[in-house]
Backbone bond lengths (Angstrom), bond angles and torsions (degrees), N, CA, C in turn:
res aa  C-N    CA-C-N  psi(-1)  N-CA   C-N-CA  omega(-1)  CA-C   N-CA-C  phi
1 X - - - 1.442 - - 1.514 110.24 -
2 X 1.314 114.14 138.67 1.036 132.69 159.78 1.468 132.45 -55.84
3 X 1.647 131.46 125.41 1.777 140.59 -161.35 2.397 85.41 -54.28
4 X 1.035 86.90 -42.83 1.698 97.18 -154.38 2.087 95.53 -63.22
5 X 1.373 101.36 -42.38 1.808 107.45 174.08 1.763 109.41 -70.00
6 X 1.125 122.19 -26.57 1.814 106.11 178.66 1.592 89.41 -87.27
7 X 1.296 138.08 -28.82 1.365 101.81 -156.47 1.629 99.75 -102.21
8 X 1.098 123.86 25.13 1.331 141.22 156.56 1.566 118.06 -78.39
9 X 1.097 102.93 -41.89 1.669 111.15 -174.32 1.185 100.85 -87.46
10 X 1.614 126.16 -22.82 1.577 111.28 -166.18 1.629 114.83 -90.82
11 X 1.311 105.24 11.98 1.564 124.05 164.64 1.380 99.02 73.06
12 X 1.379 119.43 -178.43 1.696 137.23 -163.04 1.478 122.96 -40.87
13 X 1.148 113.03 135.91 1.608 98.69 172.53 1.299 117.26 -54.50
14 X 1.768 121.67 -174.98 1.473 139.95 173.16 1.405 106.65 -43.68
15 X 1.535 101.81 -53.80 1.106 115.27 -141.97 2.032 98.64 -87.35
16 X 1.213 127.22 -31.40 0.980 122.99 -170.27 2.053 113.59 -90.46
17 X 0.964 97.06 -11.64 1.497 105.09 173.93 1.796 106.26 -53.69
18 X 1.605 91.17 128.36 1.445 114.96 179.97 2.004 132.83 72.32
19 X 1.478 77.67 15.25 1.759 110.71 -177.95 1.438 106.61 -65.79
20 X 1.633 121.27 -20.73 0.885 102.40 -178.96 1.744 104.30 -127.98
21 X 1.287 139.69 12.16 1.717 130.03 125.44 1.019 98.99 -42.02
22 X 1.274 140.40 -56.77 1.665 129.46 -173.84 0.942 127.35 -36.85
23 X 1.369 109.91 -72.34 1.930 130.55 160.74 1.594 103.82 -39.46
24 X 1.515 129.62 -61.17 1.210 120.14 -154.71 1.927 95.98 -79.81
25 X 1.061 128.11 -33.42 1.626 130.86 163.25 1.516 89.73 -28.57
26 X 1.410 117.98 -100.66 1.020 159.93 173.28 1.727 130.96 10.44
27 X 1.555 87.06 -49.40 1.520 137.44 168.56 1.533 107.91 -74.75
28 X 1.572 113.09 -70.21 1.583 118.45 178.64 1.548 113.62 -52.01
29 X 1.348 122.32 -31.64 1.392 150.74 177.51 1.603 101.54 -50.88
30 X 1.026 118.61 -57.35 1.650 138.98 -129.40 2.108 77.05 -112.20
31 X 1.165 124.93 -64.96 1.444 111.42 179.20 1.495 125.53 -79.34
32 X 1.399 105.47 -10.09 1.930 95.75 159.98 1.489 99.34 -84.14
33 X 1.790 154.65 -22.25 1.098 139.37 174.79 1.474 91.11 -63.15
34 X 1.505 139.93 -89.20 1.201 136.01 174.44 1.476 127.89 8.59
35 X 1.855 98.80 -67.39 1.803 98.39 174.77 1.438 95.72 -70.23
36 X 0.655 124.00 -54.46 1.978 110.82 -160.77 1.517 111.24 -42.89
37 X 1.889 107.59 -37.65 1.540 83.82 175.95 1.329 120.97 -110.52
38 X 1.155 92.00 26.81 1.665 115.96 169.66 1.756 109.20 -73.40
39 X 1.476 105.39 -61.90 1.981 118.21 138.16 0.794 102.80 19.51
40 X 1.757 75.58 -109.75 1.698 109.17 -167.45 1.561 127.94 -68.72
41 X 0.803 114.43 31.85 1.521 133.08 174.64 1.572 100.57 -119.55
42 X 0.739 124.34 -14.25 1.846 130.94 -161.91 1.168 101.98 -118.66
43 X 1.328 146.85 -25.63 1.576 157.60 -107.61 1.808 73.96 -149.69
44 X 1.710 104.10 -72.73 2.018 104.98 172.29 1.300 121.06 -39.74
45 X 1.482 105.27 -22.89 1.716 90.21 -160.27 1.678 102.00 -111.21
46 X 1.496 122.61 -12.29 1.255 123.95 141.21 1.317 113.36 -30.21
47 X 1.389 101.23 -97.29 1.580 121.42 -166.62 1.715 106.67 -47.95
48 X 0.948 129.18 10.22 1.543 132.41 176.91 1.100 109.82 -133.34
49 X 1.725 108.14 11.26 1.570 104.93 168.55 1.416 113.63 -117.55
50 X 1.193 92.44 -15.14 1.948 113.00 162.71 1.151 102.44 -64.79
51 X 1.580 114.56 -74.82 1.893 110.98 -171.82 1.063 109.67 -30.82
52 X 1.820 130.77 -40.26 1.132 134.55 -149.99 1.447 107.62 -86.29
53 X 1.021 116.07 -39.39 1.495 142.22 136.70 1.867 119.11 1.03
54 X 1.398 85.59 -82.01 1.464 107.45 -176.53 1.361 109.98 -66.68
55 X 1.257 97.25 -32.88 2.268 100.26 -164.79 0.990 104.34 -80.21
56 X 1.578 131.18 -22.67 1.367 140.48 150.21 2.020 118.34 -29.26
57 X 1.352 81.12 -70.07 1.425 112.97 173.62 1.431 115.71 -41.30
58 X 1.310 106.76 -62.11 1.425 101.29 -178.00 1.672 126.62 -85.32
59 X 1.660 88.75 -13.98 1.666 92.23 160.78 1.201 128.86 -61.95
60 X 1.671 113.83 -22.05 1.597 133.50 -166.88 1.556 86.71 -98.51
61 X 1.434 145.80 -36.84 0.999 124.27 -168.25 1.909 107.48 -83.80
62 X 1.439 104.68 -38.58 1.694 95.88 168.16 1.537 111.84 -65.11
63 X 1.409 128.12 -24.71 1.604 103.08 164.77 1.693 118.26 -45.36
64 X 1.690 98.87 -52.92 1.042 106.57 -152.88 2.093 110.37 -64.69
65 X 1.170 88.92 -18.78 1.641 114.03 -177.55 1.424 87.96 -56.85
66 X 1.500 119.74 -67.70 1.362 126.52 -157.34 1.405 118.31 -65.65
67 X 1.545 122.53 -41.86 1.271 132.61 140.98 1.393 127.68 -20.13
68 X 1.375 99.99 -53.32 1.665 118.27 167.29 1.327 121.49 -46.27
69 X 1.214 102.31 -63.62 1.271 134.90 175.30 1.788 126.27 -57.70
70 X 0.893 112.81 -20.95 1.240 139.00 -164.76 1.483 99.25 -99.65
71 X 1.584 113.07 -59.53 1.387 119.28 -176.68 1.661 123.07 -68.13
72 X 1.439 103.64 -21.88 1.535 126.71 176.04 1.444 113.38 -69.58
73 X 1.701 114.52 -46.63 1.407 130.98 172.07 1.565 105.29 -67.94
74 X 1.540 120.22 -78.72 1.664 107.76 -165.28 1.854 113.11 -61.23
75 X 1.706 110.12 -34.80 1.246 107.09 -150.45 1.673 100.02 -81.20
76 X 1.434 112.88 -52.03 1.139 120.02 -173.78 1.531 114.98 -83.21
77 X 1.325 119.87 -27.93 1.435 127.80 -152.80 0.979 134.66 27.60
78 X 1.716 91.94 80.40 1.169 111.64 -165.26 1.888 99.67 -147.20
79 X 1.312 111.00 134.82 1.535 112.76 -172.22 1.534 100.29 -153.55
80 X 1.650 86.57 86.55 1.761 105.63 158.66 1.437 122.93 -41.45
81 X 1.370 126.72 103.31 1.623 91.35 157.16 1.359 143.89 -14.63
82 X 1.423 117.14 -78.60 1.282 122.84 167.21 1.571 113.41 -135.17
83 X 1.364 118.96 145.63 1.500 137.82 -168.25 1.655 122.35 -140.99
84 X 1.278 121.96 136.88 0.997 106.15 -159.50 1.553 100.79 -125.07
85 X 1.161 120.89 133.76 1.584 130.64 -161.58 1.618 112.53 -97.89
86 X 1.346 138.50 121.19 1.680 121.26 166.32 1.771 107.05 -126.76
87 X 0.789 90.43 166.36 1.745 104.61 -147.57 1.585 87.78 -117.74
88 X 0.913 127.98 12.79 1.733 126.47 178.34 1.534 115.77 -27.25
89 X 0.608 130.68 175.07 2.005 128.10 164.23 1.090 97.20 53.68
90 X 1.716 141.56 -7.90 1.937 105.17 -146.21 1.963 77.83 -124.75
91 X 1.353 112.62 -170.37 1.231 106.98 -176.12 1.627 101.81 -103.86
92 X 1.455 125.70 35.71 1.252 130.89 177.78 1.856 86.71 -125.32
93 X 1.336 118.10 25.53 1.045 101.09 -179.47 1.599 146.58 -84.45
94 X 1.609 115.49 -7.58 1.253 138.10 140.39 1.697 122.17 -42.95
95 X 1.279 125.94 -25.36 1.180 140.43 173.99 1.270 126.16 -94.97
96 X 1.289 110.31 117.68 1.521 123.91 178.63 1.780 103.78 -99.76
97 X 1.749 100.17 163.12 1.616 100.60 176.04 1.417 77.31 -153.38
98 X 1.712 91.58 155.36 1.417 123.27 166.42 1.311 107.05 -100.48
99 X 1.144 140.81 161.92 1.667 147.62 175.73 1.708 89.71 -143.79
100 X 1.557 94.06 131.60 1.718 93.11 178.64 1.557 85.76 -146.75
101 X 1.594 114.41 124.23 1.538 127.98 -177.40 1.661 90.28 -133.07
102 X 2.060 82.73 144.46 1.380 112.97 -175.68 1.183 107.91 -125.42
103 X 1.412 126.67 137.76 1.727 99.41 174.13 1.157 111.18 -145.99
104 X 1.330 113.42 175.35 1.792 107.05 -138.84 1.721 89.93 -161.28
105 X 1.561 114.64 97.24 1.217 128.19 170.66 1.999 105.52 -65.84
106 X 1.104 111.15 152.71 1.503 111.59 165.61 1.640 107.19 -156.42
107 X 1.332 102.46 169.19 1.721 99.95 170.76 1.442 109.45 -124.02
108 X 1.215 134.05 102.07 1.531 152.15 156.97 1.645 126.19 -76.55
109 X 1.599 106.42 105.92 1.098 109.67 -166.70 1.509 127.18 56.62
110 X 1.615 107.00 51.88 1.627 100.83 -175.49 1.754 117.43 78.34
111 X 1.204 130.34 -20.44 1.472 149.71 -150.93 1.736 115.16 -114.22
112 X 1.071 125.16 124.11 1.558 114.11 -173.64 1.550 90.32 -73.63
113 X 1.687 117.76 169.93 0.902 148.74 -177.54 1.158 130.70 -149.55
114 X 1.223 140.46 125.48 1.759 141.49 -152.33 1.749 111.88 -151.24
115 X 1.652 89.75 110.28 1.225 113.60 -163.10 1.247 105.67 -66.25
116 X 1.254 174.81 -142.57 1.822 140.18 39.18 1.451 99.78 -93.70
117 X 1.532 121.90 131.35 1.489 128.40 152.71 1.338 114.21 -116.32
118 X 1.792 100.46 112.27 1.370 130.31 -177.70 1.319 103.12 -76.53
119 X 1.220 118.39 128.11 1.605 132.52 150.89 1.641 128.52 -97.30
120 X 0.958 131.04 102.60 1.815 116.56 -177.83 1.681 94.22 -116.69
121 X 1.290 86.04 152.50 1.588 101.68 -179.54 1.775 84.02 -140.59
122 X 1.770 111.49 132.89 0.975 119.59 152.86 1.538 139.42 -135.64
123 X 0.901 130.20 133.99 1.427 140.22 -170.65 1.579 140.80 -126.43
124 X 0.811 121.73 168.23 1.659 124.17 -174.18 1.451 125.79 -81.82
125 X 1.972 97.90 -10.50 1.163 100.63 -159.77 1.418 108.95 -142.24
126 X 1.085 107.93 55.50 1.480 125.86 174.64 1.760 137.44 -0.87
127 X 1.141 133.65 74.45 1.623 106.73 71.47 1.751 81.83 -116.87
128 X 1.338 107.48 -179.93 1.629 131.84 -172.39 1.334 114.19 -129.82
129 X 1.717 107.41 142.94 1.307 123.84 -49.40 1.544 122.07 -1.02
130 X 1.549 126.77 176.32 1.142 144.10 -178.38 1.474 105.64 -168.55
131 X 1.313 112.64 93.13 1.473 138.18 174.74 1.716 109.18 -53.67
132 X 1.734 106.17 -54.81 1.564 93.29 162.74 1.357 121.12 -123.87
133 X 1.490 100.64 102.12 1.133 124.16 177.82 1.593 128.87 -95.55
134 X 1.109 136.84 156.09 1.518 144.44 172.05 1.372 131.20 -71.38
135 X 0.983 118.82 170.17 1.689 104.13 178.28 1.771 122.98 -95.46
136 X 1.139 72.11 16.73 2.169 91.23 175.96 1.920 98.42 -113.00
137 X 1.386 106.95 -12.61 1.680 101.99 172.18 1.458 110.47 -50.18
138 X 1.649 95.20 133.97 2.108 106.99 175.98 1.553 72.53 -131.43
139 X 1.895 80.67 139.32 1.729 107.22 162.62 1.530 115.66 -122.26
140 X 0.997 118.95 162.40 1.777 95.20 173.06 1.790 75.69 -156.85
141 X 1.684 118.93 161.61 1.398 122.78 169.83 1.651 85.41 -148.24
142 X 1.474 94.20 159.09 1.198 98.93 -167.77 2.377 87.21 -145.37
143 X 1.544 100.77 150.02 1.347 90.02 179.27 1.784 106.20 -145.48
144 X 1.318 122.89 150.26 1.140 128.54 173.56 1.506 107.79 -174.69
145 X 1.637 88.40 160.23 1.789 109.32 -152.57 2.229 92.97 -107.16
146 X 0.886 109.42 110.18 1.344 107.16 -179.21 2.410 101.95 -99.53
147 X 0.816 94.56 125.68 1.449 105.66 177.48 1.422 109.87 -143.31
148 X 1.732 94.86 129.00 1.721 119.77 171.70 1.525 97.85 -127.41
């Protein structure tokens, strides 16, 4: 036998023993940082698909405020100060709105004139505004001038 065939079989030098627990440490190290912000990147894009969710929501519930609002002024003529809207049963039902009408007679060209300016503010977190609110609070306000 050949000097170059025993020191083949007698496995790694001094110096290289345990070079590779190192690497495989090293490695396992390097792909649990990876998943974690693999996570939390996923965990972000949840919770920002909810908000997105909700702001939806309460944009559809200040339409519906204004609608409200709108129909109260021309149909009935009638303009509450302030009114408070709940959506119970419907799938806007986490969302509350305020309706706040002002109204403002004038005379144009000889002719009476009748202002209403609707305000709705709506939210997730009932009543609206909500002074103490959470960090999942959605607001949305919505405004228009109705005149007959």
């Amino acid at each position: 036998m050949s000097a170059t065939s025993r020191s083949a079989r007698r496995g790694p030098r001094r110096g290289e023993r345990g070079f590779s627990l190192v690497s495989a440490i090293f490695l396992v190290v390097i792909l649990s940082a990876v998943a974690a912000y693999a996570m939390s990147v996923a965990t972000v894009q949840h919770q920002s698909s909810a908000l997105d969710v909700s702001g939806a929501r309460a944009l559809a519930a200040a339409r519906t405020g204004l609608e409200w609002g709108a129909y109260q002024s021309l149909r009935l003529d009638s303009c509450v100060a302030s009114s408070t809207l709940s959506f119970a049963g419907t799938p806007l039902a986490p969302m509350g709105a305020t309706v706040a009408c002002t109204r403002l007679a004038q005379t144009e060209a000889g002719a009476p004139v009748v202002f209403d300016s609707l305000v709705v503010t709506a939210c997730n977190e009932p009543p609206c505004p909500n002074a103490a609110s959470g960090p999942g609070y959605i607001e949305r306000q919505l405004n228009m001038v109705v005149a007959r």
